[in-house]
C-alpha positions as CSV (number, residue, x, y, z in Angstrom):
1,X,0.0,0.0,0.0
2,X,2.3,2.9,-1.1
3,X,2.4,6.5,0.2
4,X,1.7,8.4,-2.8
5,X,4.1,11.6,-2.8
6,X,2.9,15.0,-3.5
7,X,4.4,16.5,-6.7
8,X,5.2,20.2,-7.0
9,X,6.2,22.1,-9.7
10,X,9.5,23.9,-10.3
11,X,8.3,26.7,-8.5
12,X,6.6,24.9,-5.0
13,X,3.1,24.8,-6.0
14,X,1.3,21.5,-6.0
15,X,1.8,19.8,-9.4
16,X,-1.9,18.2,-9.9
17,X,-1.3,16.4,-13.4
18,X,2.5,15.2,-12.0
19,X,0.1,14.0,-8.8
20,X,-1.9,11.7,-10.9
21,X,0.5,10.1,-12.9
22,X,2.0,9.2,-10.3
23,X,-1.1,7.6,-9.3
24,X,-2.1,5.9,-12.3
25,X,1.3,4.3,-12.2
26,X,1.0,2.7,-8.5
27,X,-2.8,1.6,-9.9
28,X,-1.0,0.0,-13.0
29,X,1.3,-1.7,-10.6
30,X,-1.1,-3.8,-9.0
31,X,-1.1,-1.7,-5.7
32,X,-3.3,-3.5,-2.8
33,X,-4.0,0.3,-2.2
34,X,-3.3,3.7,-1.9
35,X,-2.8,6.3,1.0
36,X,-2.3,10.0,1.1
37,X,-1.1,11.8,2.4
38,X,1.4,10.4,4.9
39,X,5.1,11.3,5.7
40,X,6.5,10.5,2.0
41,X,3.7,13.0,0.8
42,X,5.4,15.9,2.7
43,X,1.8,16.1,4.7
44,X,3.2,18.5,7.2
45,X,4.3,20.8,4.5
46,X,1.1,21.1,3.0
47,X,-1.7,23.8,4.4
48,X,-4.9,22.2,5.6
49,X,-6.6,23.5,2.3
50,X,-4.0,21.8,0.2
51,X,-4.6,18.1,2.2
52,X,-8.5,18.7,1.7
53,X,-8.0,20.0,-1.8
54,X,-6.2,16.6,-3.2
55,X,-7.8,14.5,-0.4
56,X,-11.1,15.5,-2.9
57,X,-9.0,15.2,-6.1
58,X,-7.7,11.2,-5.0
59,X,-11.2,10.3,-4.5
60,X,-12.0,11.6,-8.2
61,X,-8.9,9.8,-10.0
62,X,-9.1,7.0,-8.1
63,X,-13.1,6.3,-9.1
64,X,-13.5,2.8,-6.4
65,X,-10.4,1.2,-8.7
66,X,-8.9,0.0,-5.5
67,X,-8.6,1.2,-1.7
68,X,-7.6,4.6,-0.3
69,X,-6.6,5.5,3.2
70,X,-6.5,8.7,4.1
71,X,-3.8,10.6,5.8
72,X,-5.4,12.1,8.7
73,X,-2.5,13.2,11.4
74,X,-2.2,16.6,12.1
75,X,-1.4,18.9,14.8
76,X,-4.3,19.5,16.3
77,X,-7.7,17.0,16.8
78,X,-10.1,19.6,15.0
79,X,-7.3,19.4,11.9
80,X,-7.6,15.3,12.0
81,X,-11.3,15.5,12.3
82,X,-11.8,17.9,9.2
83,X,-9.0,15.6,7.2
84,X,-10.6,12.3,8.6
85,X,-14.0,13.7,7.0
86,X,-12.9,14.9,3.9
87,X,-11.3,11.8,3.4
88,X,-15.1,9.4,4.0
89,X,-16.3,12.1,1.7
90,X,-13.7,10.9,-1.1
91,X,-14.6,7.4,-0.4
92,X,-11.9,6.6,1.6
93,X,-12.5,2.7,3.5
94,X,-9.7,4.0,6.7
95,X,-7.5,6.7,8.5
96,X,-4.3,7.0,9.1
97,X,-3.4,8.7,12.4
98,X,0.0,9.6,14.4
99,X,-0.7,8.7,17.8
100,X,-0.9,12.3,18.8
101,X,2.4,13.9,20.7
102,X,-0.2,15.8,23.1
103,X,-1.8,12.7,24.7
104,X,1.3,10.5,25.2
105,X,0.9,9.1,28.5
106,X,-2.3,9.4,28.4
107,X,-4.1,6.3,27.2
108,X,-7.4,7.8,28.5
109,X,-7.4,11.1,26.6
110,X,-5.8,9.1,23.2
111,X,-8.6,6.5,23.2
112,X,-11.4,9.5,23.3
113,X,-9.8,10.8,20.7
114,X,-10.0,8.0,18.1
115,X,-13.3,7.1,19.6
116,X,-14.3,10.6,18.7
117,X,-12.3,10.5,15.0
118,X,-14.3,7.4,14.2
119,X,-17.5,8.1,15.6
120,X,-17.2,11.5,13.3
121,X,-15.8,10.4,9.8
122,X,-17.2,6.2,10.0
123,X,-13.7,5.8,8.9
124,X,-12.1,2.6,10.2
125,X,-8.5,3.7,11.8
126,X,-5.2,3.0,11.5
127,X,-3.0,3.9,14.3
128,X,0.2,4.7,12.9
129,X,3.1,4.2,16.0
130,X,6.0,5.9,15.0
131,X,8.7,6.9,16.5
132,X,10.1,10.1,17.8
133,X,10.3,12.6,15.9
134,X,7.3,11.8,14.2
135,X,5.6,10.4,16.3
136,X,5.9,9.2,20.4
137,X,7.1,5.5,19.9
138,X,3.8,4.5,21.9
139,X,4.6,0.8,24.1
140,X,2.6,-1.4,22.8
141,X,1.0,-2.4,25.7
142,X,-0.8,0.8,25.6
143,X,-1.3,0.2,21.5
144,X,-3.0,-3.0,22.9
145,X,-5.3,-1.4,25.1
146,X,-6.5,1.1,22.7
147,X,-7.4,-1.6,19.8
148,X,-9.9,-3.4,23.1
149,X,-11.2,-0.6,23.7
150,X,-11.6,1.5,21.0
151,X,-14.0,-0.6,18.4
152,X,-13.2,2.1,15.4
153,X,-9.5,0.9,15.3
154,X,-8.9,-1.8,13.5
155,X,-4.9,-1.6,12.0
156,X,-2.0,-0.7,13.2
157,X,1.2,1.0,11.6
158,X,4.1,0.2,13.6
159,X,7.1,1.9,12.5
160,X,9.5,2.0,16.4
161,X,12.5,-0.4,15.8
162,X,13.0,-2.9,15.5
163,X,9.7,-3.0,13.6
164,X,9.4,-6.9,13.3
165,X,10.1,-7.9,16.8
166,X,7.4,-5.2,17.5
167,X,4.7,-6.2,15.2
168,X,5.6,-9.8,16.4
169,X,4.7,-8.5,20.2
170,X,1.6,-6.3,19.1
171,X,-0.2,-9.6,18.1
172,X,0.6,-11.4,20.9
173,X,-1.0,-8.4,22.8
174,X,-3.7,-7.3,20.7
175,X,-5.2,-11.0,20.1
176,X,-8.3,-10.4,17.7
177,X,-8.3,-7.2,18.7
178,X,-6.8,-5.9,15.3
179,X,-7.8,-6.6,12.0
180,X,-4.0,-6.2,10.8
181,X,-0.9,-4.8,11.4
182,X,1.4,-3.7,8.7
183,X,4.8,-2.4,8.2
184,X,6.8,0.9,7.6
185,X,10.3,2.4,7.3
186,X,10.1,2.3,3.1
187,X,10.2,-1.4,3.3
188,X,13.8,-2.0,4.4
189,X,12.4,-4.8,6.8
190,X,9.6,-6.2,4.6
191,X,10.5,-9.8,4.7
192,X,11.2,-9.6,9.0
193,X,7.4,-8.0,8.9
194,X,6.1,-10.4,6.7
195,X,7.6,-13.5,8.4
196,X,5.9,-12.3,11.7
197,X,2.8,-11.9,10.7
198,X,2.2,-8.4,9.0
199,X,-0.5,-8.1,6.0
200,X,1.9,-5.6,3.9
201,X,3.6,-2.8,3.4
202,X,3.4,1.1,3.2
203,X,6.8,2.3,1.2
204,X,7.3,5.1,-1.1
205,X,6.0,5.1,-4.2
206,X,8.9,4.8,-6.5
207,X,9.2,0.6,-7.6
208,X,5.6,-0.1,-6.5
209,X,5.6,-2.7,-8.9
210,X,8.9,-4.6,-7.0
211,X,6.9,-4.6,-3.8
212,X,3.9,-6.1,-5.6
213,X,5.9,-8.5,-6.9
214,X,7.7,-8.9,-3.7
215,X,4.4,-9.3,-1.5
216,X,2.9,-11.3,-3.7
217,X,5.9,-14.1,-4.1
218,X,5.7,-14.3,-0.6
219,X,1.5,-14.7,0.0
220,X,1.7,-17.3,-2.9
221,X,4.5,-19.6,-0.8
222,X,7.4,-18.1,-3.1
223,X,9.7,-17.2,-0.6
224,X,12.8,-18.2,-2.4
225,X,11.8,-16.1,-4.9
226,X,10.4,-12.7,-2.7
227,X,14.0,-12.7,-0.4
228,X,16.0,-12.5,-4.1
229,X,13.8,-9.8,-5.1
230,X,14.3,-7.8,-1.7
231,X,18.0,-8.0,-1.9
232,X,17.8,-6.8,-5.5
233,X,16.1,-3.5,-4.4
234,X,17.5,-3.2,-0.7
235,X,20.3,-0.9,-2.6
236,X,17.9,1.5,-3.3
237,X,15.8,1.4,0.0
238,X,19.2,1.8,2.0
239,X,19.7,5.0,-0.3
240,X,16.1,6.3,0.0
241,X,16.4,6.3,4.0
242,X,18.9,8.8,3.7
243,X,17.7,11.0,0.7
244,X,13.8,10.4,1.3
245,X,11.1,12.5,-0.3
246,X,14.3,13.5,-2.7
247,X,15.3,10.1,-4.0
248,X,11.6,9.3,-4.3
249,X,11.3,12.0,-6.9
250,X,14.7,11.9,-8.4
251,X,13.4,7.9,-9.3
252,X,9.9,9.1,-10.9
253,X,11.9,12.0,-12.6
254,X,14.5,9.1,-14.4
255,X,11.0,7.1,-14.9
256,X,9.1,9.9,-17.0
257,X,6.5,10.3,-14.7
258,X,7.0,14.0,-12.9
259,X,9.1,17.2,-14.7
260,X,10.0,18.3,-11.3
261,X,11.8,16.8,-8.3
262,X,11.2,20.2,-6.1
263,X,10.9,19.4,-2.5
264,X,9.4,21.1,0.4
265,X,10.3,19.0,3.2
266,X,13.8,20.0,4.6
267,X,16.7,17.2,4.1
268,X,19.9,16.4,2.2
269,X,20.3,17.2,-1.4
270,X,21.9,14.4,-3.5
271,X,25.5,15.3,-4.9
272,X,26.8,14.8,-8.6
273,X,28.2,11.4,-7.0
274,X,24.6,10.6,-5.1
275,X,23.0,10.8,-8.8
276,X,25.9,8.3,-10.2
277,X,25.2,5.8,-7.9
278,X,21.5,6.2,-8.2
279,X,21.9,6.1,-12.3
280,X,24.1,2.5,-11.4
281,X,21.5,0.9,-9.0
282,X,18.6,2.0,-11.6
283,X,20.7,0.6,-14.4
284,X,21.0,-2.6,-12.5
285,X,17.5,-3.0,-12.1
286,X,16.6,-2.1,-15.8
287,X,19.4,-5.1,-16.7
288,X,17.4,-7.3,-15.1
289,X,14.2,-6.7,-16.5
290,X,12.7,-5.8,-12.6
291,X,11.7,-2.3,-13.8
292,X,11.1,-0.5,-17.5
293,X,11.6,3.3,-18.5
């Protein structure tokens, strides 16, 4: 389920046609689903008009042709709620929500506010544990407790490290509690996740048809074949956790699917010799038939 990036144009403003491609391509893919926006979409760069603005735009592109979860973490709980309902109105099936930095330690407030977030938008939720910065690195004992008690949430996004032993330890706790639990962190740890017991995925957008492939060898009892795969693209994961939002777009730029790589979100720039080494790992993976330009 990739995080679909926003695109701007050369001069910062939200690139709607780049957006979509983009789209069409993670649809062509074979994509379980989509979600937007989260981290890789530069959500907290983006003013609440923006978010609702292409919240309403993904639910017109994507026209039902497969699953959207909507991004809904933001600073404050009236922000989630108003991002949370634009998203239902786009036809949306779940949020996604940052455990909030203003509850942590308190399970009590944090469960009335999903409760409150579901029983507002009919969404089903997605608690997305991350941690610090992004989020509070929540113990999953508490994670447990809120999926008893609050009936809205039904996933879990657990991104602390290490994220396998974790997801491992969340279904021990949570029991039926949760629906699923999937994995994070661009897909660096896929196969650990997958091995203990996660449904999928939520990496960047740029090989979404790799991590089709990739999940899809493993469901079908192809294991052999999904570890090969993963070490073929770990190159390029190990690079994006560095470059991020920037190595994301560089990769749909070389692709043909945005005309600009421009980047809100602060981080490093890649050199002359970051670009080489990206231009060998792609070339490697266009050798071996794994992706087409």
């Amino acid at each position: 389920m990739p995080i679909l990036p926003t695109i701007f144009t050369s001069s910062g403003a939200i690139d709607e046609a780049g957006t979509r491609r983009v789209l069409e391509y993670v649809i062509a893919s074979g994509a379980s689903a989509v979600v937007f926006p989260g981290l890789a979409s530069e959500y907290d760069t983006l003013t609440l008009e923006e978010r609702l603005q292409m919240t309403a735009r993904l639910g017109e592109w994507i026209g039902g042709r497969l699953p959207f979860v909507v991004g809904a973490s933001a600073t404050t709980p009236e922000e989630a709620l108003a991002c949370a309902q634009a998203g239902a109105a786009a036809g949306a099936v779940s949020a996604m929500v940052l455990t909030p930095k203003a509850y942590a330690g308190d399970t009590v407030a944090m469960a009335r506010f999903y409760r409150e977030l579901h029983a507002a938008s009919g969404l089903a939720i997605m608690v997305q544990n991350a941690p610090a910065p992004m989020g509070i690195g929540m113990p999953l004992p508490a994670v447990a407790e809120l999926a008893r008690t609050v009936e809205g949430i039904r996933y879990v996004k657990e991104e602390a490290a290490p994220s396998g032993q974790r997801i491992t330890q969340l279904g021990e706790l949570a029991g039926g509690a949760l629906d699923a639990v999937f994995g994070g962190a661009g897909a660096r740890y896929v196969i650990d996740e997958l091995a203990r017991g996660s449904q999928g995925t939520m990496p960047a957008s740029e090989i979404t048809e790799l991590h089709v492939r990739m999940h899809r060898d493993w469901v079908e009892g192809r294991e052999q074949a999904a570890r090969d795969l993963f070490e073929q693209t770990l190159p390029l994961l190990s690079m994006q956790a560095n470059f991020r939002w920037r190595l994301t777009k560089a990769v749909l730029q070389r692709r043909g699917l945005i005309e600009s790589t421009y980047t809100r979100a602060a981080g490093p720039e890649l050199d002359r010799f970051d670009l080489q080494e990206l231009d060998a790992l792609l070339a490697r993976l266009r050798a071996r038939e794994l992706i087409a330009f």
